[in-house]
Biopython code that builds the backbone (N, CA, C, O; Angstrom):
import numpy as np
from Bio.PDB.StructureBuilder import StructureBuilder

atoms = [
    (1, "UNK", "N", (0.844, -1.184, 0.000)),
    (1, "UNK", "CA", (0.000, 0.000, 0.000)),
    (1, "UNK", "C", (0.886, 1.242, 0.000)),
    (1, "UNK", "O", (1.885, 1.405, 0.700)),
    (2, "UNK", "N", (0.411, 2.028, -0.820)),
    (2, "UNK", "CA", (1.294, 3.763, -0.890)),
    (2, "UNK", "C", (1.217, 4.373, 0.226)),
    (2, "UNK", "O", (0.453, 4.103, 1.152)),
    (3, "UNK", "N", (2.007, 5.217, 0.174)),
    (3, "UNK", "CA", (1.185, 6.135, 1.686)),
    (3, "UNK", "C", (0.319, 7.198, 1.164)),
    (3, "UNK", "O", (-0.135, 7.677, 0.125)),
    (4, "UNK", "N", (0.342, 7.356, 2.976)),
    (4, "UNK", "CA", (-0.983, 8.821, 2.199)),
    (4, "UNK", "C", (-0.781, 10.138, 1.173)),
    (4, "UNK", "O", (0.277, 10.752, 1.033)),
    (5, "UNK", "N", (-1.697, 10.345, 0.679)),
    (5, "UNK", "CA", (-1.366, 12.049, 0.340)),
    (5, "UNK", "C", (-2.105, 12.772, 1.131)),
    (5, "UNK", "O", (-3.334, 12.738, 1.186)),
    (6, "UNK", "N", (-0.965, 13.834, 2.133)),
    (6, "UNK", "CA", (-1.445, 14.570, 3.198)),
    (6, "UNK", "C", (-1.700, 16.090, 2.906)),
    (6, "UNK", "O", (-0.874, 16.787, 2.317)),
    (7, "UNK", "N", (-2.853, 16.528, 3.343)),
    (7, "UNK", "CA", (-2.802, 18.077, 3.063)),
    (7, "UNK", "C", (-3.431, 18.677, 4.157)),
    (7, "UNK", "O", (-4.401, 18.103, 4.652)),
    (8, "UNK", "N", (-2.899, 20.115, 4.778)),
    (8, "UNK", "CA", (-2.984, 20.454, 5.819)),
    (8, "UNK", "C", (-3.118, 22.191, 5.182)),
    (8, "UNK", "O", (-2.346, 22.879, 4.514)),
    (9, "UNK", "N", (-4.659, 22.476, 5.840)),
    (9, "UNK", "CA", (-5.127, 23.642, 5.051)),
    (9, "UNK", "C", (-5.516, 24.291, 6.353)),
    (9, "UNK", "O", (-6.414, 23.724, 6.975)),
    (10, "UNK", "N", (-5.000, 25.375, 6.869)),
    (10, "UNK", "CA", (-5.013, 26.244, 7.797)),
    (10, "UNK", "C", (-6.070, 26.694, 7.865)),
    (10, "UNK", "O", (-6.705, 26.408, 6.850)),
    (11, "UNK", "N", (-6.900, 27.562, 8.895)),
    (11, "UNK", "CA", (-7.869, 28.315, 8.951)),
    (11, "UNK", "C", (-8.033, 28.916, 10.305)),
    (11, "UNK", "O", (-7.375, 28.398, 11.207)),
    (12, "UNK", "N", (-8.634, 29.701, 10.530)),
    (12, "UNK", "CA", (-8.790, 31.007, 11.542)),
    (12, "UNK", "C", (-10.378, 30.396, 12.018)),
    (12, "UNK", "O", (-10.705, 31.180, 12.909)),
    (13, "UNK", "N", (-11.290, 29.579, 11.884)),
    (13, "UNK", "CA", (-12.834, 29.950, 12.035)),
    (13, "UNK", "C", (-12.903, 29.081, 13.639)),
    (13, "UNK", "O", (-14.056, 29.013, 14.064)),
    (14, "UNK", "N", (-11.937, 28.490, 14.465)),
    (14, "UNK", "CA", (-12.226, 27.603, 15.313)),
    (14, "UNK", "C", (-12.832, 26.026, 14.715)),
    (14, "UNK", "O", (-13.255, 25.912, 13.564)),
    (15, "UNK", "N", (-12.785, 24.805, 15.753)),
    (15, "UNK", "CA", (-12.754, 23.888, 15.193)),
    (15, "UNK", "C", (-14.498, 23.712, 14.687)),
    (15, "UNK", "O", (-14.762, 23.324, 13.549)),
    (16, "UNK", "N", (-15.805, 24.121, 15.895)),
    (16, "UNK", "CA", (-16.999, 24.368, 15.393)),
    (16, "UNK", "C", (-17.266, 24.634, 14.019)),
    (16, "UNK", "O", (-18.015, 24.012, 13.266)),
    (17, "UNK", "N", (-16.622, 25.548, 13.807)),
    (17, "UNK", "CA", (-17.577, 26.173, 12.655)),
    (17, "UNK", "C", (-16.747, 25.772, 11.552)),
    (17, "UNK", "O", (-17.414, 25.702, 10.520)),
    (18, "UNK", "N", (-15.432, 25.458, 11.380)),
    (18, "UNK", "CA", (-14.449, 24.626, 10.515)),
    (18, "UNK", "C", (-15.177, 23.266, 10.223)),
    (18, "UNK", "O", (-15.194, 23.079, 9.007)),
    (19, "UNK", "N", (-15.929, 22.013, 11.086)),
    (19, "UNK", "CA", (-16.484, 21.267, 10.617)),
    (19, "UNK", "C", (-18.083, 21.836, 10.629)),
    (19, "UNK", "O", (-18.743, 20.797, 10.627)),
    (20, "UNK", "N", (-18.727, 22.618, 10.637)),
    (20, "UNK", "CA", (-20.194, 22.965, 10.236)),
    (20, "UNK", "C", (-19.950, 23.055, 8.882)),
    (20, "UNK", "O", (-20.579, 22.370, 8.075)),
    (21, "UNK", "N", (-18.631, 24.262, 8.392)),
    (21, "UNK", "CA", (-18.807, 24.155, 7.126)),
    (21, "UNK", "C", (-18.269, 23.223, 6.386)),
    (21, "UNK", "O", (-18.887, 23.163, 5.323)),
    (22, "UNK", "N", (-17.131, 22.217, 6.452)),
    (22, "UNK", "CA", (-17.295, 21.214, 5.848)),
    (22, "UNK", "C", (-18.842, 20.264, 5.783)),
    (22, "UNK", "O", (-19.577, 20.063, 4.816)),
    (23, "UNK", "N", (-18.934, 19.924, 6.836)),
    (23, "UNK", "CA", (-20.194, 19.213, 6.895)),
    (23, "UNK", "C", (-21.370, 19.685, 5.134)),
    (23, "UNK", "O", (-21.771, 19.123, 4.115)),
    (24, "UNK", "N", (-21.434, 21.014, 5.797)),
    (24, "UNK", "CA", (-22.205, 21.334, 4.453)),
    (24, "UNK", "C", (-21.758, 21.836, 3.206)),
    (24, "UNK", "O", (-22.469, 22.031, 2.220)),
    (25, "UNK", "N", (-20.512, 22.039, 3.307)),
    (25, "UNK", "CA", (-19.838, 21.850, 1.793)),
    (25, "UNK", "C", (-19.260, 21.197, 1.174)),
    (25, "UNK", "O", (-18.892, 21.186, -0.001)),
    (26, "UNK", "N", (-19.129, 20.408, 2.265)),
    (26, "UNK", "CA", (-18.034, 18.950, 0.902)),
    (26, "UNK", "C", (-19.018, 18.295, 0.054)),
    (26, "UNK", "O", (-18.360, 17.755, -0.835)),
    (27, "UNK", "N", (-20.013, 18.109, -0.095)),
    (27, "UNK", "CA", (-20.778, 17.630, -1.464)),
    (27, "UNK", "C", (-21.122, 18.537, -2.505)),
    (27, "UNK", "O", (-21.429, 18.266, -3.666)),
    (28, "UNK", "N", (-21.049, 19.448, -2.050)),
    (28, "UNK", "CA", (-21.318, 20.481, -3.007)),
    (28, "UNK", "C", (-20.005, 20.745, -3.563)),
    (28, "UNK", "O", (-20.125, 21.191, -4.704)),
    (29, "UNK", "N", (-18.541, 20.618, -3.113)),
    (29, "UNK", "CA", (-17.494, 20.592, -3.634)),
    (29, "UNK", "C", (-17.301, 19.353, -4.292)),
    (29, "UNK", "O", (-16.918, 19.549, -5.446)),
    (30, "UNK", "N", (-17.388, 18.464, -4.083)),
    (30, "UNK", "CA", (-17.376, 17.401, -4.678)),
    (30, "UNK", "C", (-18.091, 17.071, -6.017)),
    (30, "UNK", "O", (-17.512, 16.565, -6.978)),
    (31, "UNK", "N", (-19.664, 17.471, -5.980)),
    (31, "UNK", "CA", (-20.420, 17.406, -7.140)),
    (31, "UNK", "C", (-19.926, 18.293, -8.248)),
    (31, "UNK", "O", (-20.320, 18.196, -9.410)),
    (32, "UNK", "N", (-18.647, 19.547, -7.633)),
    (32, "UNK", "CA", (-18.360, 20.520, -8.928)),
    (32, "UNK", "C", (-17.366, 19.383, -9.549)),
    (32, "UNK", "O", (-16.980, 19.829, -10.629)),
    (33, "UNK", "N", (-16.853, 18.233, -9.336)),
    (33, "UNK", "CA", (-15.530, 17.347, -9.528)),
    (33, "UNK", "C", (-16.507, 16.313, -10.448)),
    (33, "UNK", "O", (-17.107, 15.411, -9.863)),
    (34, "UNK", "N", (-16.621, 16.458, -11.693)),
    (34, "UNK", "CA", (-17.762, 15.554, -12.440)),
    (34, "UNK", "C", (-17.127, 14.013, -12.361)),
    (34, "UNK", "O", (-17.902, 13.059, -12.285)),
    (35, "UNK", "N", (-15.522, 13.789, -12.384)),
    (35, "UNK", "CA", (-14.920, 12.360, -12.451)),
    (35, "UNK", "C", (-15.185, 11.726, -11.275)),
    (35, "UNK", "O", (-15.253, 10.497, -11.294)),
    (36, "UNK", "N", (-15.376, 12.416, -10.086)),
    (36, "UNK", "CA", (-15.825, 11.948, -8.913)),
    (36, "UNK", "C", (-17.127, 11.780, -8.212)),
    (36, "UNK", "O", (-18.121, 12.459, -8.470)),
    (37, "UNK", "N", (-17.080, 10.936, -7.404)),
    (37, "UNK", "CA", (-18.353, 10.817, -6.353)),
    (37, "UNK", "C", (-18.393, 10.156, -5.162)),
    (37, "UNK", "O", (-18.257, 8.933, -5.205)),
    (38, "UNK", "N", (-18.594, 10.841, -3.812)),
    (38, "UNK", "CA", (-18.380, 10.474, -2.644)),
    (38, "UNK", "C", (-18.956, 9.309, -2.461)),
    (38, "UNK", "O", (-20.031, 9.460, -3.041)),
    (39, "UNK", "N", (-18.938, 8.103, -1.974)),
    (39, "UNK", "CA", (-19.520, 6.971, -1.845)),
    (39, "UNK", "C", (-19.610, 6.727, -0.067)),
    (39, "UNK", "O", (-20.370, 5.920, 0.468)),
    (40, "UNK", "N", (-18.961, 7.335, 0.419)),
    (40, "UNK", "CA", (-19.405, 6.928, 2.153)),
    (40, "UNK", "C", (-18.522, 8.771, 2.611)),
    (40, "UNK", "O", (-17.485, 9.243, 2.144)),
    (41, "UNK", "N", (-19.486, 9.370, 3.658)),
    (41, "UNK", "CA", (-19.077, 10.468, 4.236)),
    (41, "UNK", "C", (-19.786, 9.799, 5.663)),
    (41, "UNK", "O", (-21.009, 9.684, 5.744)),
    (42, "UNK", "N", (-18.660, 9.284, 7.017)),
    (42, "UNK", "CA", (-18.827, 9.128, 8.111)),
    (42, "UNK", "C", (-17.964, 9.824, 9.346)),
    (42, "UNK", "O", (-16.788, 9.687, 9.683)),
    (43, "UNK", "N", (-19.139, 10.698, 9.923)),
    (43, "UNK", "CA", (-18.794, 11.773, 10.882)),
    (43, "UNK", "C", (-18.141, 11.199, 12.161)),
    (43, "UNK", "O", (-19.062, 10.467, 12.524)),
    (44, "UNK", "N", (-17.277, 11.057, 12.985)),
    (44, "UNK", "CA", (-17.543, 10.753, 14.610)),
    (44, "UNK", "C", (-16.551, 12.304, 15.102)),
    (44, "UNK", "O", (-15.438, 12.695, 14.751)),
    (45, "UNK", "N", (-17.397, 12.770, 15.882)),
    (45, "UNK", "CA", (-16.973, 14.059, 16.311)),
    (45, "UNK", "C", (-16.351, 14.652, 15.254)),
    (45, "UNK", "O", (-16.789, 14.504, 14.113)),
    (46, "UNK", "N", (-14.876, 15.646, 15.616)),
    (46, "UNK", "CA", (-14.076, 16.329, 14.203)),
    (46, "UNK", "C", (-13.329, 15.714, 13.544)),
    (46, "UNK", "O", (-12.395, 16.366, 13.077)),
    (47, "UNK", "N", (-13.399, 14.108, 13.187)),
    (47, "UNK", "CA", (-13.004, 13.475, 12.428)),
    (47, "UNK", "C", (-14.310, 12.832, 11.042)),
    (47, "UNK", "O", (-15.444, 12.364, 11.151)),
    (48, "UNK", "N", (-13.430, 13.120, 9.855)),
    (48, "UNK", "CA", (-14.493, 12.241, 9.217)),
    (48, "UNK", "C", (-13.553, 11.322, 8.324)),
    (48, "UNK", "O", (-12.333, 11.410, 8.188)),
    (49, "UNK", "N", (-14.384, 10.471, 7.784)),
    (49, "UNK", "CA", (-13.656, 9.299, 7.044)),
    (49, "UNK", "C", (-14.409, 9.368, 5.988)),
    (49, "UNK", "O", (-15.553, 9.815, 5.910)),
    (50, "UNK", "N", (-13.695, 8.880, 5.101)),
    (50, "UNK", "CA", (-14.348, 8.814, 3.702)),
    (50, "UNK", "C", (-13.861, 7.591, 2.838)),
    (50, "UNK", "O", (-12.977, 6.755, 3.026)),
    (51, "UNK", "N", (-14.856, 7.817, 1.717)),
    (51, "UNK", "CA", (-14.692, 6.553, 0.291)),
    (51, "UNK", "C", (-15.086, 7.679, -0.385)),
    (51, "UNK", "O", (-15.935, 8.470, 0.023)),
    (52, "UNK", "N", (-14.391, 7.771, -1.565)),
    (52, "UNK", "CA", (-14.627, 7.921, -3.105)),
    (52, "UNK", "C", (-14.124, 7.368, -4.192)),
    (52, "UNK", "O", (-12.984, 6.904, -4.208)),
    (53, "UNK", "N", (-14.659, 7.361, -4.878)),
    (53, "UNK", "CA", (-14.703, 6.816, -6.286)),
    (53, "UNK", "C", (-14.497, 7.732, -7.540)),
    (53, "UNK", "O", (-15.167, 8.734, -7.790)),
    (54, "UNK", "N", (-13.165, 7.085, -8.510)),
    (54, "UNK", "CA", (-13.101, 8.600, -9.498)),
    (54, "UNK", "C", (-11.918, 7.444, -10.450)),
    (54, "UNK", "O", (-10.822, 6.920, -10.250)),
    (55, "UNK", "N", (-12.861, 7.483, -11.438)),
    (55, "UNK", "CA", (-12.294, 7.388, -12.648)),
    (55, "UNK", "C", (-12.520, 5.450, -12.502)),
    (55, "UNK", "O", (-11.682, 4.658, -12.933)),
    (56, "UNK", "N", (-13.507, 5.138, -11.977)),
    (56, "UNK", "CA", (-13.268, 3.483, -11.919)),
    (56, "UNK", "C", (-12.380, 2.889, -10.328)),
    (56, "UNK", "O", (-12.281, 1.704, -10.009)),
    (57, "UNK", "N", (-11.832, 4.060, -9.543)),
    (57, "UNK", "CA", (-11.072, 3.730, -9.010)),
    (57, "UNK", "C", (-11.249, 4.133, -7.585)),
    (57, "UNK", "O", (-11.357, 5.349, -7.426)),
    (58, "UNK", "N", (-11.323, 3.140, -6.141)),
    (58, "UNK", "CA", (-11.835, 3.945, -4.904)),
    (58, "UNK", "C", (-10.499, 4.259, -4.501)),
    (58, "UNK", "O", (-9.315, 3.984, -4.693)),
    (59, "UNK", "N", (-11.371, 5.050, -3.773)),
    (59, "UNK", "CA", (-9.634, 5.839, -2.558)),
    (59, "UNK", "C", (-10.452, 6.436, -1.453)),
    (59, "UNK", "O", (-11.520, 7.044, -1.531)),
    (60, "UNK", "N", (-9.623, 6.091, -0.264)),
    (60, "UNK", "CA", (-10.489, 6.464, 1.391)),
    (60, "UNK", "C", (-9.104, 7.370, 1.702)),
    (60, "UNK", "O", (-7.923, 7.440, 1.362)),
    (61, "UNK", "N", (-10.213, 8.098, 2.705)),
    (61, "UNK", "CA", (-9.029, 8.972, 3.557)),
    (61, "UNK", "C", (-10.047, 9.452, 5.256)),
    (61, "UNK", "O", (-11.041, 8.993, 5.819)),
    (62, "UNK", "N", (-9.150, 10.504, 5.502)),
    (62, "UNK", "CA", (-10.392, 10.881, 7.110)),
    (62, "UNK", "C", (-9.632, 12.253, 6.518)),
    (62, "UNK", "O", (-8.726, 12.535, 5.734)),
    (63, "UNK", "N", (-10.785, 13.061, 7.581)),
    (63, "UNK", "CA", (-10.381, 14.712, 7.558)),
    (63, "UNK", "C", (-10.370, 14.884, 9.304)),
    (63, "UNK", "O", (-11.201, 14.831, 10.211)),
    (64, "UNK", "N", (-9.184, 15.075, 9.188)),
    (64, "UNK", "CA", (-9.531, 15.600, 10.871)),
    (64, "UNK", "C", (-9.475, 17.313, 11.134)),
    (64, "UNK", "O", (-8.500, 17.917, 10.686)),
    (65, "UNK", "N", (-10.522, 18.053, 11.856)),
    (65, "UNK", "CA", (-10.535, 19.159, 12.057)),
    (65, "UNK", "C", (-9.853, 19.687, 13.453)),
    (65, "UNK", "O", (-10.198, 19.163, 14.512)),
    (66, "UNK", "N", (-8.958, 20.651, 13.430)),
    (66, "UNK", "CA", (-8.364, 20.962, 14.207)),
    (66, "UNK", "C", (-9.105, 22.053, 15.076)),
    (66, "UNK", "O", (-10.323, 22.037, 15.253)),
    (67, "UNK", "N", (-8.331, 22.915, 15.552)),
    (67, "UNK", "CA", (-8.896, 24.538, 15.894)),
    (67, "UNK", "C", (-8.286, 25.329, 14.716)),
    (67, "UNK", "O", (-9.025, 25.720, 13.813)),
    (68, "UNK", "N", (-6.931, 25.582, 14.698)),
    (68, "UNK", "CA", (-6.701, 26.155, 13.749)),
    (68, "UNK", "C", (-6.424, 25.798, 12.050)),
    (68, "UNK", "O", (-6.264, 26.601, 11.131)),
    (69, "UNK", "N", (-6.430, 24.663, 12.024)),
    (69, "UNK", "CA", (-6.233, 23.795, 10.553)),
    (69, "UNK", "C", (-6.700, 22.234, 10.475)),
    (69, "UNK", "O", (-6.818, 21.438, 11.407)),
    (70, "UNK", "N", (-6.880, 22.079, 9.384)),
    (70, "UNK", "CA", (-7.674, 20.459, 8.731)),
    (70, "UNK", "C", (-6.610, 19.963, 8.191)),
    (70, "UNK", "O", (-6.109, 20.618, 7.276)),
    (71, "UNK", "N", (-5.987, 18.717, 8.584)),
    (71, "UNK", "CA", (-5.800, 18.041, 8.083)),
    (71, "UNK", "C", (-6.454, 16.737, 7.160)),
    (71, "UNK", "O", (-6.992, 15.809, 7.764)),
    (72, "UNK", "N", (-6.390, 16.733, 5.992)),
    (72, "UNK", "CA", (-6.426, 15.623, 4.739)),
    (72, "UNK", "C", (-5.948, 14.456, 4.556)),
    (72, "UNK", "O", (-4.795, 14.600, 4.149)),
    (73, "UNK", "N", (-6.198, 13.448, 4.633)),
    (73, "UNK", "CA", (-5.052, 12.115, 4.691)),
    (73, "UNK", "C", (-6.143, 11.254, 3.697)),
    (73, "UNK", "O", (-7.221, 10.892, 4.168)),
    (74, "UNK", "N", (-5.679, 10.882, 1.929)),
    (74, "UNK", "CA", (-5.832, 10.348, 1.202)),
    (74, "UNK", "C", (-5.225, 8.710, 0.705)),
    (74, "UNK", "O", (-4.188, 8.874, 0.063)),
    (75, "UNK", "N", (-5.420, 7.915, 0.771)),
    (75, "UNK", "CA", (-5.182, 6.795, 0.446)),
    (75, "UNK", "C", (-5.122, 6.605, -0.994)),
    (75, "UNK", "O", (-6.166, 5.976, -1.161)),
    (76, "UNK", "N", (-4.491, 6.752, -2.385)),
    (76, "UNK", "CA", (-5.255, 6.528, -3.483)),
    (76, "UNK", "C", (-4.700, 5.131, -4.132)),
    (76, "UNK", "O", (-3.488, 4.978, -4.281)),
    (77, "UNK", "N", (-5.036, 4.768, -4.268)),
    (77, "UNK", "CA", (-5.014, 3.289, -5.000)),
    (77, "UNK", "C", (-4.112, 3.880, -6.502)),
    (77, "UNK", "O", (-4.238, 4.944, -7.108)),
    (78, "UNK", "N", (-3.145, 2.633, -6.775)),
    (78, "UNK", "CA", (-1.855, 3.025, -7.493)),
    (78, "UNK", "C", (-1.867, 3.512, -8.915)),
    (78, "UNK", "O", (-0.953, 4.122, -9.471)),
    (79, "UNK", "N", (-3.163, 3.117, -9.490)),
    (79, "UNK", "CA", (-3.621, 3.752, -10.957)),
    (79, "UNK", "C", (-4.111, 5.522, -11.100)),
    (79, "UNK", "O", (-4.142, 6.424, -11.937)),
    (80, "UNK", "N", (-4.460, 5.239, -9.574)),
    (80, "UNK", "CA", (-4.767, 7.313, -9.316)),
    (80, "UNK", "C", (-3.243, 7.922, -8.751)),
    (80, "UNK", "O", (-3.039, 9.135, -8.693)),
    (81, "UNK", "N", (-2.520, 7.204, -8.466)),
    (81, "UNK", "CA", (-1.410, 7.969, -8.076)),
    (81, "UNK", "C", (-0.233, 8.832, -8.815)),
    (81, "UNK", "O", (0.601, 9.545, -8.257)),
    (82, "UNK", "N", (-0.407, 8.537, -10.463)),
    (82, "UNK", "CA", (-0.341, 9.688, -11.060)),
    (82, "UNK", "C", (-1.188, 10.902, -10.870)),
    (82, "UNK", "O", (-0.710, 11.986, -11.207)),
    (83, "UNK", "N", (-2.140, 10.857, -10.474)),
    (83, "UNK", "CA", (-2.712, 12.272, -10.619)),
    (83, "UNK", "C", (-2.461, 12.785, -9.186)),
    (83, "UNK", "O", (-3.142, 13.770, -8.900)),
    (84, "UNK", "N", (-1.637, 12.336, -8.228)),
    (84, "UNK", "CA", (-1.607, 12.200, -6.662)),
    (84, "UNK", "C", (-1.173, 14.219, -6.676)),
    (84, "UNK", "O", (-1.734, 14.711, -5.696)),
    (85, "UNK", "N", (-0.598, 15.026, -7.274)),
    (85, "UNK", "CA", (-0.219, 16.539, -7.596)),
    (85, "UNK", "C", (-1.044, 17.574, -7.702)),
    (85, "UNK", "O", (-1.024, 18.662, -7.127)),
    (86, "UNK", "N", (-2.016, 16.983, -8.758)),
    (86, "UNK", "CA", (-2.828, 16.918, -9.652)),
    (86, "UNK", "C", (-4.265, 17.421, -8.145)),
    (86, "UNK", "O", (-4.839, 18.505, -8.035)),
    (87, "UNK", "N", (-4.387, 16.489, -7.475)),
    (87, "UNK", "CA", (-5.396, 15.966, -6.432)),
    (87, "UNK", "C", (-4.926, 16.651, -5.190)),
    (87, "UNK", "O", (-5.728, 17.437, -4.685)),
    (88, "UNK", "N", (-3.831, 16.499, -4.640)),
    (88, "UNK", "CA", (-3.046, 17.734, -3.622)),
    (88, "UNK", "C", (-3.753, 18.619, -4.032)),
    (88, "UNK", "O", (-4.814, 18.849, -3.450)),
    (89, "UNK", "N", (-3.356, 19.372, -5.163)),
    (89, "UNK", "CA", (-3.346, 20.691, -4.835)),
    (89, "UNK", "C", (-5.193, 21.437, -5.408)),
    (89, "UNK", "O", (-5.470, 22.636, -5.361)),
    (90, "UNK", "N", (-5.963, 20.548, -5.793)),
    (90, "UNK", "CA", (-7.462, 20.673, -5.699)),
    (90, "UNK", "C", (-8.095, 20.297, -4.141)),
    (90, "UNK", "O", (-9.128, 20.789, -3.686)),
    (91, "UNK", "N", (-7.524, 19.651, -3.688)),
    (91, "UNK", "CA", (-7.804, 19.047, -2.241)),
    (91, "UNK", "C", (-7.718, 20.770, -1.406)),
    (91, "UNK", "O", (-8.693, 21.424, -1.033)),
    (92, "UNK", "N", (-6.397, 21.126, -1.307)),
    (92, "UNK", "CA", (-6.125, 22.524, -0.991)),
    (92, "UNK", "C", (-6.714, 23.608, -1.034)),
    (92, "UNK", "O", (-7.038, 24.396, -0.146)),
    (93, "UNK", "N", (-6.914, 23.614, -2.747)),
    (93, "UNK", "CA", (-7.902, 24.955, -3.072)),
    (93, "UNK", "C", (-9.586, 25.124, -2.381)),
    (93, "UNK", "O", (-10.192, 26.085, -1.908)),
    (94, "UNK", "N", (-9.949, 23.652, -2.609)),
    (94, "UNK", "CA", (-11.236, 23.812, -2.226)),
    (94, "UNK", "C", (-11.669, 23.760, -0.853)),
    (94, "UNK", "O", (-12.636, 24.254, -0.273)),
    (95, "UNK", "N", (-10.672, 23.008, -0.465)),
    (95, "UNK", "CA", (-10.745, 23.180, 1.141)),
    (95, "UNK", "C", (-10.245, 24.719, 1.694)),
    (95, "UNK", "O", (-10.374, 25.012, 2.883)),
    (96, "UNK", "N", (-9.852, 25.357, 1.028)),
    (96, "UNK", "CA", (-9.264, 26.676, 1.915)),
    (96, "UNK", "C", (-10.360, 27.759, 1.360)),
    (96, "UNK", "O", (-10.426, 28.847, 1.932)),
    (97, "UNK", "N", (-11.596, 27.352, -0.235)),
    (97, "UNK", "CA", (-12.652, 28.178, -0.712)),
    (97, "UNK", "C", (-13.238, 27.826, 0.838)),
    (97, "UNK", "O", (-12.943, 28.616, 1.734)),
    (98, "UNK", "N", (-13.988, 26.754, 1.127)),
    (98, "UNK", "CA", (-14.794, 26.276, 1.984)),
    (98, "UNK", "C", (-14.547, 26.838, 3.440)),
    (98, "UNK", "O", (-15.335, 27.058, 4.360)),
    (99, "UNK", "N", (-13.388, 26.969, 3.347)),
    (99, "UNK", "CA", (-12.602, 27.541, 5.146)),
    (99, "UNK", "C", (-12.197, 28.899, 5.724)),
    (99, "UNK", "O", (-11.619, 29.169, 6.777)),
    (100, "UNK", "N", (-12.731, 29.790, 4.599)),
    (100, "UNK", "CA", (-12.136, 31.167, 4.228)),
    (100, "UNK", "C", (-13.601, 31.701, 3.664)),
    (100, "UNK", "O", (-14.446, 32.116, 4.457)),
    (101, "UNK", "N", (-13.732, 31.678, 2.872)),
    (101, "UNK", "CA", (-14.948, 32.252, 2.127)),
    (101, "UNK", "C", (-16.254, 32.648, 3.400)),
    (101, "UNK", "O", (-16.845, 32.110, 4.335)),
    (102, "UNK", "N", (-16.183, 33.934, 2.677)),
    (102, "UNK", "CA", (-17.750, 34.770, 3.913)),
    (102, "UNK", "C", (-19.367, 33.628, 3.789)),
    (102, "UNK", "O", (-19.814, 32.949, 2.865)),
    (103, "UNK", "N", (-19.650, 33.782, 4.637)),
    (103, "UNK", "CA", (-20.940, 33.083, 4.857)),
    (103, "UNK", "C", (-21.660, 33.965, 3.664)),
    (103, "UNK", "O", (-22.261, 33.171, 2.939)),
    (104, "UNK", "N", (-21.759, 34.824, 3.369)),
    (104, "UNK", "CA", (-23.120, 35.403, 3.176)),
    (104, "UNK", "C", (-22.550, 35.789, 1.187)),
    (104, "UNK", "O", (-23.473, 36.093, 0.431)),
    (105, "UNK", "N", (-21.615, 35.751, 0.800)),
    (105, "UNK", "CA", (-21.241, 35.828, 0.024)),
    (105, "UNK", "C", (-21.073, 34.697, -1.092)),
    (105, "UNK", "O", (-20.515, 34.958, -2.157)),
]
sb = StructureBuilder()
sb.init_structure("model")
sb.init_model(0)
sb.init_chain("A")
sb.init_seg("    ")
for serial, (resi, resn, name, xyz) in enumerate(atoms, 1):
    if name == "N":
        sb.init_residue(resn, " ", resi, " ")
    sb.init_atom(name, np.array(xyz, "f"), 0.0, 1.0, " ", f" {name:<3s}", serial, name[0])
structure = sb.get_structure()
């Protein structure tokens, strides 16, 4: 097995409201990703775990929410691990839209 691909996306909002808004934006980030689709999103406190599926191919990871930053920990199965750069740095962007971005905006 590969190791993970880790990404660690800072934020200012406290750990509350850092997983409220994941909670309600990671599918909606996800559905903008047409090759992909979440297949299991399981909460226990500020950890979540996941399955997705993208391109024929699953890959699990967990998100753990901090106070001040989220860490990302991706598993991808060895046919997605070319795009492992590729997936970093979308992992990043959208997690820091989701962690940053005004409520009302």
């Amino acid at each position: 097995m590969s190791a993970p691909l880790v990404v660690s996306i800072p934020h200012r909002l406290g750990r509350e409201e850092a997983v409220r808004r994941l909670k309600t934006g990671l599918g909606r980030a996800a559905a903008s990703i047409p090759v992909m689709q979440v297949e299991e999103e399981r909460w226990s406190g500020d950890t979540m775990n996941f399955r997705i599926r993208a391109l024929g191919q699953v890959a699990s990871g967990q998100v753990d929410v901090s106070e001040d930053h989220v860490k990302v920990e991706v598993v991808l199965p060895w046919l997605l691990q070319r795009f492992a750069e590729m997936a970093q740095a979308t992992i990043k962007k959208r997690g820091q839209l989701l962690l940053t971005k005004d409520e009302g905006k």
